[in-house]
C-alpha positions in Angstrom: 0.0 0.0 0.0 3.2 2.4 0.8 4.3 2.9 -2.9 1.1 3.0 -4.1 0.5 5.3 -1.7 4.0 7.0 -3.3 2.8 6.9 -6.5 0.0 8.5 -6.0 1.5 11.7 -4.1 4.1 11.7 -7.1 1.4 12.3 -9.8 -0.9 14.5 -7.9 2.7 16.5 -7.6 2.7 16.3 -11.2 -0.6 18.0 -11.8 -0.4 20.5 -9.0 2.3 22.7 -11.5 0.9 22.8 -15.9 4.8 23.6 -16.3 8.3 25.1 -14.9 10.0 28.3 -14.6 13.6 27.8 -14.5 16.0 30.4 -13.4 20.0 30.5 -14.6 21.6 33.1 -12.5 24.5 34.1 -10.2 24.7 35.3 -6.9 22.4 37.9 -7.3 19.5 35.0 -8.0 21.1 32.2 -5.2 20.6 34.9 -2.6 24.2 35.0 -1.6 24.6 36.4 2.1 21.4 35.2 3.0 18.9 32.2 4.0 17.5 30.6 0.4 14.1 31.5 1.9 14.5 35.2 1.5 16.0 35.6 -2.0 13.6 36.9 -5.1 13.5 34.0 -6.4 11.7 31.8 -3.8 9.8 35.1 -3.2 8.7 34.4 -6.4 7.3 31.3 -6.4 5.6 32.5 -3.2 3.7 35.4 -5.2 3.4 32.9 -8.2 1.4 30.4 -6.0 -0.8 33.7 -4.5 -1.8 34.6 -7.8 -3.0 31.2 -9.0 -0.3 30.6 -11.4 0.5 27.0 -12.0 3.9 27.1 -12.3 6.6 25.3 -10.3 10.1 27.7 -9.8 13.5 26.1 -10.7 16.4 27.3 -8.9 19.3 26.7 -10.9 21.6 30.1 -9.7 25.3 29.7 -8.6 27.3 31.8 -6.8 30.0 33.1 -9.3 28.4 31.6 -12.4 29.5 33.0 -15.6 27.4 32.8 -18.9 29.8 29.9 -19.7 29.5 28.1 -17.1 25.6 28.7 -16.9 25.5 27.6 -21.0 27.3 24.5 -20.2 24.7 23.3 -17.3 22.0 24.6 -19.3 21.3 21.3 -21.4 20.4 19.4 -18.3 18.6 21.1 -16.8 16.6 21.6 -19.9 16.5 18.0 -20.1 15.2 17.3 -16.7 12.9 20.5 -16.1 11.6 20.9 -19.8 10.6 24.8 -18.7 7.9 26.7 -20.3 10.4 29.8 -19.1 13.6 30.2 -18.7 14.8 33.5 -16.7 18.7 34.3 -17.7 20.5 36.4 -14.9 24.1 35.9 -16.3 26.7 38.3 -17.4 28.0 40.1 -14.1 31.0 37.8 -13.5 32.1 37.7 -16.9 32.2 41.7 -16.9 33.6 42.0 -13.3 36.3 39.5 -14.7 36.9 41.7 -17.8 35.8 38.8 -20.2 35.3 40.2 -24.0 32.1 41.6 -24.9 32.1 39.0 -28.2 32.6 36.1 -26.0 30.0 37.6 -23.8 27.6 38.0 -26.4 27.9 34.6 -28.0 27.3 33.1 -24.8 23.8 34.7 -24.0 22.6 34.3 -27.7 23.9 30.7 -27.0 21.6 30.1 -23.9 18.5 32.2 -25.2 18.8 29.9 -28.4 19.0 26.7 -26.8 16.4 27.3 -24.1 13.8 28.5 -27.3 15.1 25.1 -29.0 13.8 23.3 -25.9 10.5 24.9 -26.1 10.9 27.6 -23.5 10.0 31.1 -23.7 13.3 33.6 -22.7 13.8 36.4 -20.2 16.8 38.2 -20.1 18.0 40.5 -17.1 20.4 43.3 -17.9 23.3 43.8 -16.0 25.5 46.5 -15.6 29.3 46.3 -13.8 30.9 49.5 -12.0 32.1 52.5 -14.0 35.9 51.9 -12.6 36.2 49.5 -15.5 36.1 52.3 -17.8 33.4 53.7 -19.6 34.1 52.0 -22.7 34.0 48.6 -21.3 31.4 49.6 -18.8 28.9 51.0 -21.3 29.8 48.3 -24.1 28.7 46.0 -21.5 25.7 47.6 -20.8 24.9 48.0 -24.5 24.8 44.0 -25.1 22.2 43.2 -23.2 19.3 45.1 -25.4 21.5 44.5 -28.3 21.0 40.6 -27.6 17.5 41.0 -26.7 16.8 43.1 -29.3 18.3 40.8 -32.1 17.0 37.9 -30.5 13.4 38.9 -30.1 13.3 38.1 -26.3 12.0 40.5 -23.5 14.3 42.9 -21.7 14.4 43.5 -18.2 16.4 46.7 -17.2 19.0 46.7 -14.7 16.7 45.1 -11.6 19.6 46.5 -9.1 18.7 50.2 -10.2 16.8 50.6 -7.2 19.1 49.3 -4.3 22.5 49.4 -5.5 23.1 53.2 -4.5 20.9 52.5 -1.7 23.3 51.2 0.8 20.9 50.1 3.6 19.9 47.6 0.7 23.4 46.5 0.1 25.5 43.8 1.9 28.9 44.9 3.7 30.5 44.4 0.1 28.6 46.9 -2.2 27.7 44.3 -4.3 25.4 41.8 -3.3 21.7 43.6 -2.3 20.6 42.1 1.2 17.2 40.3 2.5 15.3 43.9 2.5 16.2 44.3 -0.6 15.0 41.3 -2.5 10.9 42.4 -2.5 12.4 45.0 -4.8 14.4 43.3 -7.0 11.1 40.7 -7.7 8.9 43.6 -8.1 11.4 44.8 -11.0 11.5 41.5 -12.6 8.0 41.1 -12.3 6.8 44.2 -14.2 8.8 42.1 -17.1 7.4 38.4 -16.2 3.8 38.8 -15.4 2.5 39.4 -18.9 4.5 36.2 -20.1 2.6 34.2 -17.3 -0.5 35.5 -18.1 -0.5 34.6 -21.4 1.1 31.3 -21.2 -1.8 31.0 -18.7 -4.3 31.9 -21.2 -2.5 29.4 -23.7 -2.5 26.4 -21.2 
Protein backbone atom coordinates (compact mmCIF):
# COMPACT_ATOMS: atom_id res chain seq x y z
CA UNK A 1 0.00 0.00 0.00
CA UNK A 2 3.25 2.39 0.83
CA UNK A 3 4.28 2.91 -2.90
CA UNK A 4 1.07 3.02 -4.07
CA UNK A 5 0.48 5.27 -1.68
CA UNK A 6 3.95 7.02 -3.26
CA UNK A 7 2.84 6.88 -6.47
CA UNK A 8 -0.03 8.55 -6.01
CA UNK A 9 1.53 11.75 -4.11
CA UNK A 10 4.06 11.74 -7.07
CA UNK A 11 1.40 12.33 -9.82
CA UNK A 12 -0.89 14.45 -7.91
CA UNK A 13 2.70 16.53 -7.60
CA UNK A 14 2.72 16.32 -11.19
CA UNK A 15 -0.63 17.96 -11.77
CA UNK A 16 -0.38 20.52 -8.97
CA UNK A 17 2.28 22.69 -11.47
CA UNK A 18 0.87 22.78 -15.93
CA UNK A 19 4.84 23.63 -16.31
CA UNK A 20 8.34 25.14 -14.91
CA UNK A 21 10.01 28.27 -14.63
CA UNK A 22 13.61 27.85 -14.46
CA UNK A 23 15.99 30.43 -13.35
CA UNK A 24 19.99 30.46 -14.58
CA UNK A 25 21.59 33.14 -12.53
CA UNK A 26 24.53 34.07 -10.16
CA UNK A 27 24.73 35.28 -6.85
CA UNK A 28 22.36 37.92 -7.26
CA UNK A 29 19.49 34.97 -7.99
CA UNK A 30 21.13 32.23 -5.18
CA UNK A 31 20.56 34.95 -2.61
CA UNK A 32 24.15 35.03 -1.57
CA UNK A 33 24.57 36.38 2.10
CA UNK A 34 21.39 35.19 3.04
CA UNK A 35 18.91 32.16 4.02
CA UNK A 36 17.51 30.55 0.43
CA UNK A 37 14.09 31.53 1.88
CA UNK A 38 14.48 35.17 1.55
CA UNK A 39 15.98 35.65 -1.98
CA UNK A 40 13.61 36.93 -5.12
CA UNK A 41 13.54 34.00 -6.43
CA UNK A 42 11.68 31.85 -3.81
CA UNK A 43 9.79 35.07 -3.20
CA UNK A 44 8.71 34.41 -6.43
CA UNK A 45 7.30 31.25 -6.43
CA UNK A 46 5.57 32.48 -3.17
CA UNK A 47 3.71 35.38 -5.21
CA UNK A 48 3.37 32.86 -8.22
CA UNK A 49 1.39 30.40 -6.03
CA UNK A 50 -0.78 33.72 -4.48
CA UNK A 51 -1.84 34.58 -7.76
CA UNK A 52 -3.03 31.21 -8.99
CA UNK A 53 -0.27 30.64 -11.44
CA UNK A 54 0.49 26.97 -11.98
CA UNK A 55 3.91 27.09 -12.30
CA UNK A 56 6.62 25.33 -10.35
CA UNK A 57 10.10 27.66 -9.76
CA UNK A 58 13.48 26.07 -10.66
CA UNK A 59 16.36 27.28 -8.91
CA UNK A 60 19.25 26.71 -10.95
CA UNK A 61 21.58 30.06 -9.70
CA UNK A 62 25.34 29.68 -8.61
CA UNK A 63 27.29 31.80 -6.82
CA UNK A 64 29.98 33.13 -9.33
CA UNK A 65 28.39 31.55 -12.36
CA UNK A 66 29.48 33.05 -15.64
CA UNK A 67 27.43 32.81 -18.89
CA UNK A 68 29.83 29.91 -19.74
CA UNK A 69 29.50 28.09 -17.10
CA UNK A 70 25.56 28.66 -16.93
CA UNK A 71 25.53 27.56 -20.95
CA UNK A 72 27.33 24.51 -20.15
CA UNK A 73 24.67 23.32 -17.27
CA UNK A 74 22.02 24.61 -19.28
CA UNK A 75 21.35 21.35 -21.38
CA UNK A 76 20.39 19.41 -18.26
CA UNK A 77 18.64 21.11 -16.76
CA UNK A 78 16.63 21.62 -19.95
CA UNK A 79 16.45 18.01 -20.14
CA UNK A 80 15.25 17.26 -16.71
CA UNK A 81 12.93 20.51 -16.13
CA UNK A 82 11.61 20.93 -19.78
CA UNK A 83 10.60 24.84 -18.73
CA UNK A 84 7.95 26.68 -20.31
CA UNK A 85 10.43 29.85 -19.09
CA UNK A 86 13.56 30.20 -18.68
CA UNK A 87 14.85 33.47 -16.73
CA UNK A 88 18.65 34.26 -17.68
CA UNK A 89 20.46 36.40 -14.88
CA UNK A 90 24.06 35.85 -16.30
CA UNK A 91 26.70 38.31 -17.44
CA UNK A 92 27.95 40.07 -14.09
CA UNK A 93 31.02 37.84 -13.46
CA UNK A 94 32.15 37.71 -16.85
CA UNK A 95 32.24 41.69 -16.91
CA UNK A 96 33.57 41.98 -13.28
CA UNK A 97 36.25 39.54 -14.74
CA UNK A 98 36.87 41.66 -17.85
CA UNK A 99 35.78 38.75 -20.20
CA UNK A 100 35.27 40.20 -24.05
CA UNK A 101 32.12 41.55 -24.87
CA UNK A 102 32.06 39.01 -28.16
CA UNK A 103 32.65 36.10 -26.02
CA UNK A 104 30.04 37.61 -23.77
CA UNK A 105 27.58 38.03 -26.40
CA UNK A 106 27.92 34.63 -28.01
CA UNK A 107 27.33 33.06 -24.77
CA UNK A 108 23.78 34.70 -24.00
CA UNK A 109 22.59 34.28 -27.74
CA UNK A 110 23.92 30.74 -27.01
CA UNK A 111 21.61 30.13 -23.87
CA UNK A 112 18.51 32.18 -25.17
CA UNK A 113 18.83 29.87 -28.44
CA UNK A 114 19.00 26.70 -26.83
CA UNK A 115 16.41 27.34 -24.06
CA UNK A 116 13.82 28.53 -27.29
CA UNK A 117 15.07 25.14 -28.99
CA UNK A 118 13.81 23.32 -25.88
CA UNK A 119 10.49 24.86 -26.06
CA UNK A 120 10.89 27.59 -23.52
CA UNK A 121 10.00 31.13 -23.74
CA UNK A 122 13.27 33.57 -22.73
CA UNK A 123 13.81 36.44 -20.20
CA UNK A 124 16.80 38.23 -20.14
CA UNK A 125 18.00 40.53 -17.10
CA UNK A 126 20.38 43.26 -17.89
CA UNK A 127 23.25 43.76 -15.97
CA UNK A 128 25.54 46.47 -15.58
CA UNK A 129 29.31 46.30 -13.80
CA UNK A 130 30.85 49.49 -11.99
CA UNK A 131 32.10 52.49 -14.05
CA UNK A 132 35.89 51.92 -12.64
CA UNK A 133 36.24 49.54 -15.51
CA UNK A 134 36.09 52.32 -17.79
CA UNK A 135 33.44 53.66 -19.65
CA UNK A 136 34.12 52.04 -22.73
CA UNK A 137 34.02 48.60 -21.30
CA UNK A 138 31.44 49.57 -18.80
CA UNK A 139 28.86 51.05 -21.27
CA UNK A 140 29.82 48.30 -24.08
CA UNK A 141 28.65 45.96 -21.53
CA UNK A 142 25.70 47.59 -20.77
CA UNK A 143 24.86 48.02 -24.50
CA UNK A 144 24.79 44.04 -25.14
CA UNK A 145 22.19 43.16 -23.17
CA UNK A 146 19.31 45.14 -25.40
CA UNK A 147 21.46 44.45 -28.29
CA UNK A 148 21.01 40.55 -27.60
CA UNK A 149 17.53 40.97 -26.71
CA UNK A 150 16.77 43.11 -29.35
CA UNK A 151 18.30 40.82 -32.08
CA UNK A 152 16.98 37.94 -30.54
CA UNK A 153 13.40 38.93 -30.06
CA UNK A 154 13.32 38.07 -26.28
CA UNK A 155 11.98 40.51 -23.50
CA UNK A 156 14.31 42.88 -21.74
CA UNK A 157 14.41 43.54 -18.17
CA UNK A 158 16.45 46.74 -17.22
CA UNK A 159 19.02 46.68 -14.70
CA UNK A 160 16.71 45.13 -11.61
CA UNK A 161 19.59 46.47 -9.09
CA UNK A 162 18.74 50.18 -10.20
CA UNK A 163 16.77 50.59 -7.22
CA UNK A 164 19.14 49.30 -4.27
CA UNK A 165 22.52 49.38 -5.53
CA UNK A 166 23.10 53.18 -4.47
CA UNK A 167 20.88 52.49 -1.68
CA UNK A 168 23.30 51.22 0.85
CA UNK A 169 20.89 50.13 3.65
CA UNK A 170 19.87 47.61 0.71
CA UNK A 171 23.40 46.53 0.09
CA UNK A 172 25.45 43.79 1.91
CA UNK A 173 28.86 44.86 3.71
CA UNK A 174 30.55 44.40 0.08
CA UNK A 175 28.64 46.88 -2.21
CA UNK A 176 27.71 44.28 -4.34
CA UNK A 177 25.39 41.82 -3.33
CA UNK A 178 21.74 43.56 -2.33
CA UNK A 179 20.58 42.14 1.24
CA UNK A 180 17.23 40.32 2.48
CA UNK A 181 15.34 43.91 2.50
CA UNK A 182 16.20 44.27 -0.59
CA UNK A 183 14.99 41.29 -2.46
CA UNK A 184 10.85 42.44 -2.47
CA UNK A 185 12.43 44.98 -4.78
CA UNK A 186 14.36 43.25 -7.03
CA UNK A 187 11.14 40.73 -7.71
CA UNK A 188 8.92 43.58 -8.11
CA UNK A 189 11.35 44.77 -10.98
CA UNK A 190 11.53 41.52 -12.60
CA UNK A 191 8.00 41.14 -12.28
CA UNK A 192 6.83 44.20 -14.25
CA UNK A 193 8.78 42.07 -17.09
CA UNK A 194 7.41 38.44 -16.18
CA UNK A 195 3.85 38.80 -15.36
CA UNK A 196 2.48 39.43 -18.87
CA UNK A 197 4.51 36.17 -20.11
CA UNK A 198 2.64 34.20 -17.26
CA UNK A 199 -0.52 35.53 -18.12
CA UNK A 200 -0.49 34.63 -21.42
CA UNK A 201 1.06 31.31 -21.19
CA UNK A 202 -1.81 30.97 -18.72
CA UNK A 203 -4.32 31.92 -21.23
CA UNK A 204 -2.48 29.41 -23.75
CA UNK A 205 -2.54 26.40 -21.24
Amino acid sequence: MAPFFAVWLMLLSSLAWSSSILVMGDSLSAAYGMSPQYGWVQLLDQRIQQQGYKYQIVNASISGETTHGGLARLPQALAQHQPELVIVELGANDGLRGAPLSLIERNLIALIQKSRNAGARVVLLEMQIPPNYGPKYADGFMALFSKVAGQEKVPLVPFFMAPVVLQQELMQSDGLHPNEQAQPVLLDQIWKTLQPLLQIQNESG
